[in-house]
VEXDREN-2710 file (C-alpha; in Angstrom, 1 decimal):
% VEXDREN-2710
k/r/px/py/pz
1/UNK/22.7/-3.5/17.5
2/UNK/22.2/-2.6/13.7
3/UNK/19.5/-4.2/12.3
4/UNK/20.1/-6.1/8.8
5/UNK/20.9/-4.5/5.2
6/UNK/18.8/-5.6/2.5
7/UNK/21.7/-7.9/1.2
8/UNK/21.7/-10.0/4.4
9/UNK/18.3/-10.6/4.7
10/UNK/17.3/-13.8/3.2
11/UNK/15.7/-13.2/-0.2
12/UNK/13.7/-16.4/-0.3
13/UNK/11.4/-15.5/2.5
14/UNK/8.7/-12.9/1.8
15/UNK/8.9/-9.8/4.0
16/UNK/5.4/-10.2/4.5
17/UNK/3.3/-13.3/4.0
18/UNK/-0.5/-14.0/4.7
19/UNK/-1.7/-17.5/4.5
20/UNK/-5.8/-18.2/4.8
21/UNK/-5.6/-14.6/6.2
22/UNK/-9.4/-14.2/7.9
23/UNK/-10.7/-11.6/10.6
24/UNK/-14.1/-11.9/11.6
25/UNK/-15.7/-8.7/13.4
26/UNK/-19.3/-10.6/15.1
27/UNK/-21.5/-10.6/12.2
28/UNK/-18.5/-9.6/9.4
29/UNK/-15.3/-10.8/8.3
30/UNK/-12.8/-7.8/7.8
31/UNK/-10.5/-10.1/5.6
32/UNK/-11.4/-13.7/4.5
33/UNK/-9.1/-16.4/2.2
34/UNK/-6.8/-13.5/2.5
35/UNK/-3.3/-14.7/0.5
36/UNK/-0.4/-12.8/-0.6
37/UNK/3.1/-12.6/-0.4
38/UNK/5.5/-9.4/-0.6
39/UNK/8.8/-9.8/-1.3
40/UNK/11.9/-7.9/0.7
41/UNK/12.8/-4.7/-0.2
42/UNK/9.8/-3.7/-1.8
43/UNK/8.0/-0.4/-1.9
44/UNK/3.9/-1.6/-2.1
45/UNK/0.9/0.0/-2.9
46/UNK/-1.9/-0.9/-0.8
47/UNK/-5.2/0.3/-2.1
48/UNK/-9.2/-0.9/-2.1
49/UNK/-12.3/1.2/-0.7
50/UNK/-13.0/1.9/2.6
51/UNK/-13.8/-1.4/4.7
52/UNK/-12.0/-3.6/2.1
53/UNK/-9.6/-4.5/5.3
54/UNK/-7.0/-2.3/4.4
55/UNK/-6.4/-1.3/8.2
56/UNK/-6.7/-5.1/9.8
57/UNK/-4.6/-6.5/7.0
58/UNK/-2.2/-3.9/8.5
59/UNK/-2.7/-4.3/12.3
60/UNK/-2.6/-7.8/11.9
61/UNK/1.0/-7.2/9.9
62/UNK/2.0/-5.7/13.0
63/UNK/0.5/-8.1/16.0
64/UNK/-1.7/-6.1/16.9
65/UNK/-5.1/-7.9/16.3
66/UNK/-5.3/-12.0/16.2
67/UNK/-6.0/-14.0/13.3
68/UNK/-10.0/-15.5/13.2
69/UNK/-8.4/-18.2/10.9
70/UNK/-5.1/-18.3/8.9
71/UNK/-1.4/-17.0/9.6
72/UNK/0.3/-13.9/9.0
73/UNK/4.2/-14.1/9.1
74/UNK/6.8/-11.0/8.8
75/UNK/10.0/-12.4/7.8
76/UNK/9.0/-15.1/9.0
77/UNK/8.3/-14.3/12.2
78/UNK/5.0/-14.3/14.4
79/UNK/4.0/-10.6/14.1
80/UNK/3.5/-10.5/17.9
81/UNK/7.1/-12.4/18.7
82/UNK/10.0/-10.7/20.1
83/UNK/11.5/-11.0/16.8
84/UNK/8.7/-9.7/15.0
85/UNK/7.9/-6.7/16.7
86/UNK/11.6/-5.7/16.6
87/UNK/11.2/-5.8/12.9
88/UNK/8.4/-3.6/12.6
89/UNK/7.1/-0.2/12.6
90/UNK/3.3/0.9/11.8
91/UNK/2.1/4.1/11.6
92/UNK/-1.3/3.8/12.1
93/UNK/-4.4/6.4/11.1
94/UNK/-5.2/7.7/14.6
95/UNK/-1.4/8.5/14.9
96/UNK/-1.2/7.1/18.4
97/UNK/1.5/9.5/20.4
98/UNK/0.9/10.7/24.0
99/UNK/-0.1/14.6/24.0
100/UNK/1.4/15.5/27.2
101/UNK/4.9/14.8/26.1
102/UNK/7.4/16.9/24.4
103/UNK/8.6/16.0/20.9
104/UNK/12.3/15.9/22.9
105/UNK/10.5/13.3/25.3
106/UNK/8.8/11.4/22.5
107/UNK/12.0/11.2/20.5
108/UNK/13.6/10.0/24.1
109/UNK/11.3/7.2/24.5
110/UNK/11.6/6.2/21.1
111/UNK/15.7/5.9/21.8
112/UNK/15.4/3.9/25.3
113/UNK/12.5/1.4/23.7
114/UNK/14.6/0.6/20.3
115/UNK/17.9/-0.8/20.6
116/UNK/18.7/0.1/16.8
117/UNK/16.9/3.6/17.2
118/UNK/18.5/5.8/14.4
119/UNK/18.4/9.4/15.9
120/UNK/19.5/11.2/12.5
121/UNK/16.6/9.6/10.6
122/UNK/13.9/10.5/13.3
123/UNK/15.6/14.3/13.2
124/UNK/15.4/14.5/9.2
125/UNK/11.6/13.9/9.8
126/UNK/11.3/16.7/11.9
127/UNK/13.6/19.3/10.0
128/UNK/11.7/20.9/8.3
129/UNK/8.6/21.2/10.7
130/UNK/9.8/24.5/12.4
131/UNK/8.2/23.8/16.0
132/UNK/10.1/24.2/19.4
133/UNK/11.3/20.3/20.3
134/UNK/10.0/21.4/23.7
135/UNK/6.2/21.7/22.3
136/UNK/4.2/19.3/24.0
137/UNK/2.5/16.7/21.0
138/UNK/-1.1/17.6/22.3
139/UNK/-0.3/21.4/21.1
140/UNK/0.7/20.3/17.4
141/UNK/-1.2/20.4/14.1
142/UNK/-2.3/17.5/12.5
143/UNK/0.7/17.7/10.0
144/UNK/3.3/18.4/13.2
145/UNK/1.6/15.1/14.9
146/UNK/2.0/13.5/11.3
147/UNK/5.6/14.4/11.4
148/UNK/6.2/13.2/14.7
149/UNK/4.6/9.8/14.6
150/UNK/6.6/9.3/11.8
151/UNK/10.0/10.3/13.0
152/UNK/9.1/7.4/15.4
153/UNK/8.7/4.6/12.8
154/UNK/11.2/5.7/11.0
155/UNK/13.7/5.6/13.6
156/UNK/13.1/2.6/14.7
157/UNK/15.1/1.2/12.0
158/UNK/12.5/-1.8/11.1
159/UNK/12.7/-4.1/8.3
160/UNK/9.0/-3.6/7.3
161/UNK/7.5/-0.3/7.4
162/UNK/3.8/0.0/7.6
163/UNK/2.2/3.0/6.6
164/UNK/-1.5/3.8/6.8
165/UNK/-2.4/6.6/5.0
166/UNK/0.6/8.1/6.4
167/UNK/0.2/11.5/4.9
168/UNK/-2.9/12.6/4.5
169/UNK/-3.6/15.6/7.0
170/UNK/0.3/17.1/5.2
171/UNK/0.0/19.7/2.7
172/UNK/1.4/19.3/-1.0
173/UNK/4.9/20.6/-0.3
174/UNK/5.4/18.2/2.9
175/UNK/4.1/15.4/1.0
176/UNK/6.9/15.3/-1.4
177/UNK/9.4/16.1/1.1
178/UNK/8.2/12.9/3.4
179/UNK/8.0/10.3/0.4
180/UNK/11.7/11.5/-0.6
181/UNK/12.6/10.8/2.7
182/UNK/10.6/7.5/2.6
183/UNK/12.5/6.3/-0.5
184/UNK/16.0/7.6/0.5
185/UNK/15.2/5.1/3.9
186/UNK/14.1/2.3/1.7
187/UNK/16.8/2.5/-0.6
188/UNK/19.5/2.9/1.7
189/UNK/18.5/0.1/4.4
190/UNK/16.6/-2.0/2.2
191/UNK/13.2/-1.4/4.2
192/UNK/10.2/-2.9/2.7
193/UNK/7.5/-0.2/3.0
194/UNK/3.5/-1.1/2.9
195/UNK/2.0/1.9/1.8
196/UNK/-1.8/2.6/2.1
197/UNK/-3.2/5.5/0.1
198/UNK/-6.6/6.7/-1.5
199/UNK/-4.5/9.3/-3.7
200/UNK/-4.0/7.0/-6.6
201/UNK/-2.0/9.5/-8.7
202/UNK/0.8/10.0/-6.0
203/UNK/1.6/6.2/-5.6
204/UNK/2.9/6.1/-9.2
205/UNK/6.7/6.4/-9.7
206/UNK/7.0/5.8/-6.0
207/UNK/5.7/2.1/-5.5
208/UNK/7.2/-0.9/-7.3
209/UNK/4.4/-3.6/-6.1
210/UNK/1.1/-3.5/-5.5
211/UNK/-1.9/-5.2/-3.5
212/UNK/-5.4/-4.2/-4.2
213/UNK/-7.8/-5.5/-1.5
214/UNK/-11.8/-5.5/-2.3
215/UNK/-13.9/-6.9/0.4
216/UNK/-11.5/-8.9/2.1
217/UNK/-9.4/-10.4/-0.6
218/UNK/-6.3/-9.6/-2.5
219/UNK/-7.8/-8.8/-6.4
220/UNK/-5.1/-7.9/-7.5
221/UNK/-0.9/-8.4/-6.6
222/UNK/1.8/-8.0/-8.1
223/UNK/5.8/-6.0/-9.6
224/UNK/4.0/-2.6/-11.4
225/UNK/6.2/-3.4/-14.1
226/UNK/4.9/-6.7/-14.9
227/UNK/1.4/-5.9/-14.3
228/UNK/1.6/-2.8/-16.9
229/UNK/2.7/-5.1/-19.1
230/UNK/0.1/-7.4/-19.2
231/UNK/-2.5/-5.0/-19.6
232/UNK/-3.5/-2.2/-22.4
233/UNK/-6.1/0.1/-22.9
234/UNK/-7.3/-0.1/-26.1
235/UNK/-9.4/2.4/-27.9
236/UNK/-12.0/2.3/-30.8
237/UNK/-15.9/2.0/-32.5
238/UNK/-18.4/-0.1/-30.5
239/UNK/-22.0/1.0/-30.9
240/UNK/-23.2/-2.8/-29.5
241/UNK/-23.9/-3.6/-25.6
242/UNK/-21.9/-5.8/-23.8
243/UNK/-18.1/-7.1/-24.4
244/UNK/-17.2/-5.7/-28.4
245/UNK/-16.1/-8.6/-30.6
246/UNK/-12.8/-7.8/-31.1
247/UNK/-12.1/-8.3/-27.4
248/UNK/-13.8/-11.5/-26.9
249/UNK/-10.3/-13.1/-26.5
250/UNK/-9.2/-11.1/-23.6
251/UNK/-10.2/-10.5/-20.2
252/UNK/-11.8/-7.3/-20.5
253/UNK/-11.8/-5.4/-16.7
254/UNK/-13.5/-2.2/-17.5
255/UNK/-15.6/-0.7/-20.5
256/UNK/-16.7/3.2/-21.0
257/UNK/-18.2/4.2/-23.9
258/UNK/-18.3/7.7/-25.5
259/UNK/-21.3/7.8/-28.2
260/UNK/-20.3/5.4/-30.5
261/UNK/-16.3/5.1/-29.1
262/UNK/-15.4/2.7/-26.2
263/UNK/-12.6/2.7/-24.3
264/UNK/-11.3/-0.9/-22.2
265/UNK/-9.2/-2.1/-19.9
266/UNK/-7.6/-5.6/-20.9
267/UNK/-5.6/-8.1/-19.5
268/UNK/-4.1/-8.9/-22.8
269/UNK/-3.9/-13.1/-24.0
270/UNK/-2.6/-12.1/-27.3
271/UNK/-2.9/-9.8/-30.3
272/UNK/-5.7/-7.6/-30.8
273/UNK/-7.7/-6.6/-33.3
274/UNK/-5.7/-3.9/-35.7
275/UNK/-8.8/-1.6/-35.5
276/UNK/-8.3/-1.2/-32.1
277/UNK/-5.7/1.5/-30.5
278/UNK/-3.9/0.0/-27.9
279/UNK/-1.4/2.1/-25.3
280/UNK/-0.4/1.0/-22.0
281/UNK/-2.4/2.5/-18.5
282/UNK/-0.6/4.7/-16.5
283/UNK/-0.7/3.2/-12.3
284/UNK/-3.9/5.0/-11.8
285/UNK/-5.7/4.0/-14.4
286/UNK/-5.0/0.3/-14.1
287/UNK/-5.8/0.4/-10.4
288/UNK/-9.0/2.3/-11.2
289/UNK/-10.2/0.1/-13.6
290/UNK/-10.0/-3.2/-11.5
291/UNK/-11.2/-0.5/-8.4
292/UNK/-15.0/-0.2/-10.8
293/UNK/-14.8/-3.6/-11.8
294/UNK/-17.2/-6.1/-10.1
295/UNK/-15.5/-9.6/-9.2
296/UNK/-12.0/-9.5/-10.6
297/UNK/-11.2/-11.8/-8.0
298/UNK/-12.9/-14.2/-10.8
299/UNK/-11.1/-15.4/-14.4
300/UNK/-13.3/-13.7/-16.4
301/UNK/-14.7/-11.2/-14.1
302/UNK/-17.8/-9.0/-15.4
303/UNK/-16.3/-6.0/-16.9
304/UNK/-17.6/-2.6/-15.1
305/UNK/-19.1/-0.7/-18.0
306/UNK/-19.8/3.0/-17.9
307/UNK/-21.6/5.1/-19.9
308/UNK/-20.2/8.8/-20.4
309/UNK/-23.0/11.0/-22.1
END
């Protein structure tokens, strides 16, 4: 049974959408008012500090935690359902595999559980690792295990792949490799990927969306296009304290100053003042910026300002 291509999934239901999203852990909610909707086929950036809720937003993507309050839905689906599960496939920090099996036996189990288990993508992942199929998963390197748990969820075939931090303990060279191999699965299936990653830099050219989560709530959402757009950094002379004149007009997300030169962060309403050099932020920078800056959950959020001596 093949699951579906991108074109027969139907494109007016969100791959993933969270409604009221809350957690509460005792004395702390892990996400609260949580809201957001990504739409199929989509490669998405998640990113926030640690404890933002990075991890439950993800484990309650894939039914394994319960809401405190809210709904999550995948495709439409209960994330715990027999349909939602079969659309699914996390790959999760502690890279949960059983060390007294053989990558052949894990590869096995991964066939006889999955009824659209696609053995040539599971292989590709594990090409290029150069260990004996026979080595038992307890005996591997963290990059071997890496490999292995993500031959799994690839192979699976799922409609949403969830990815937490999915390569971290994988050196340089392996990285690249895996994300090609990530986008060649997306593009050719039409997976939607959620992709969780502290390493800013590397999410740029490879992600199309992105959610920033800060203490339990989506900041920030939205196509990188359309986001890069709509913002600028603009350069030039502010000896004063506070927002400069000129950007009065415009949400301003982040300030630094340099002596007497300040350099901002805008969600641009409009022209700006000719004095001003503007040029558009790369990924990074943009996600940075609303990263340092306190309470852009708010329209006119306090600008996080930053002093370079």
């Amino acid at each position: 049974m093949n699951h579906p291509t991108e074109e027969q999934l139907p494109q007016d239901i969100p791959a993933l959408r969270a409604t009221g999203l809350g957690l509460r852990y005792r004395d702390r909610w892990a996400l609260k008012d949580c809201e957001l909707s990504l739409p199929v086929g989509r490669i998405c950036a998640l990113v926030g500090p640690n404890g933002a809720g990075k991890s439950t937003l993800m484990a309650l993507a894939a039914g394994l935690l319960t809401p405190t309050e809210g709904t999550v839905k995948v495709l439409g689906h209960a994330p715990a359902s027999a349909e939602g599960r079969r659309r699914i496939s996390l790959l999760a920090q502690d890279r949960p595999l059983y060390p007294r099996l053989s990558i052949t036996d894990t590869l096995r189990m991964g066939r006889e559980l999955n009824p659209a288990w696609d053995q040539a993508a599971a292989e590709r992942v594990l090409a290029a690792a150069d260990v004996d199929p026979g080595t038992r998963v307890g005996r591997l390197s963290g990059g071997q295990r890496t490999r292995v748990a993500l031959a799994l969820a690839l192979g699976k075939r799922p409609d949403l792949l969830l990815l937490d931090e999915p390569l971290a303990d994988v050196d340089p060279v392996a990285r690249h490799e895996l994300t090609g191999l990530l986008l060649a699965q997306a593009a050719e299936h039409g997976t939607t990927v959620l992709i969780s990653s502290h390493v800013l830099a590397e999410l740029d050219g490879v992600c199309d969306h992105v959610l920033l989560l800060r203490e339990g709530r989506i900041r920030l959402a939205g196509e990188v296009d359309d986001l890069l757009a709509g913002h600028r950094k603009a350069v030039g002379a502010h000896e004063g304290v506070g927002t400069p004149p000129a950007l009065a007009a415009h949400q301003v997300v982040e300030l630094r100053r340099t002596g007497r030169q300040a350099t901002a962060l805008i969600r641009t309403t409009g022209p700006v003042h000719p004095d001003w050099d503007l040029g558009e932020p790369t990924l990074e920078e943009l996600l940075l910026g609303y990263l340092r800056a306190p309470g852009t959950a708010d329209p006119q959020p306090t600008p996080a300002e930053v002093t370079v001596r």
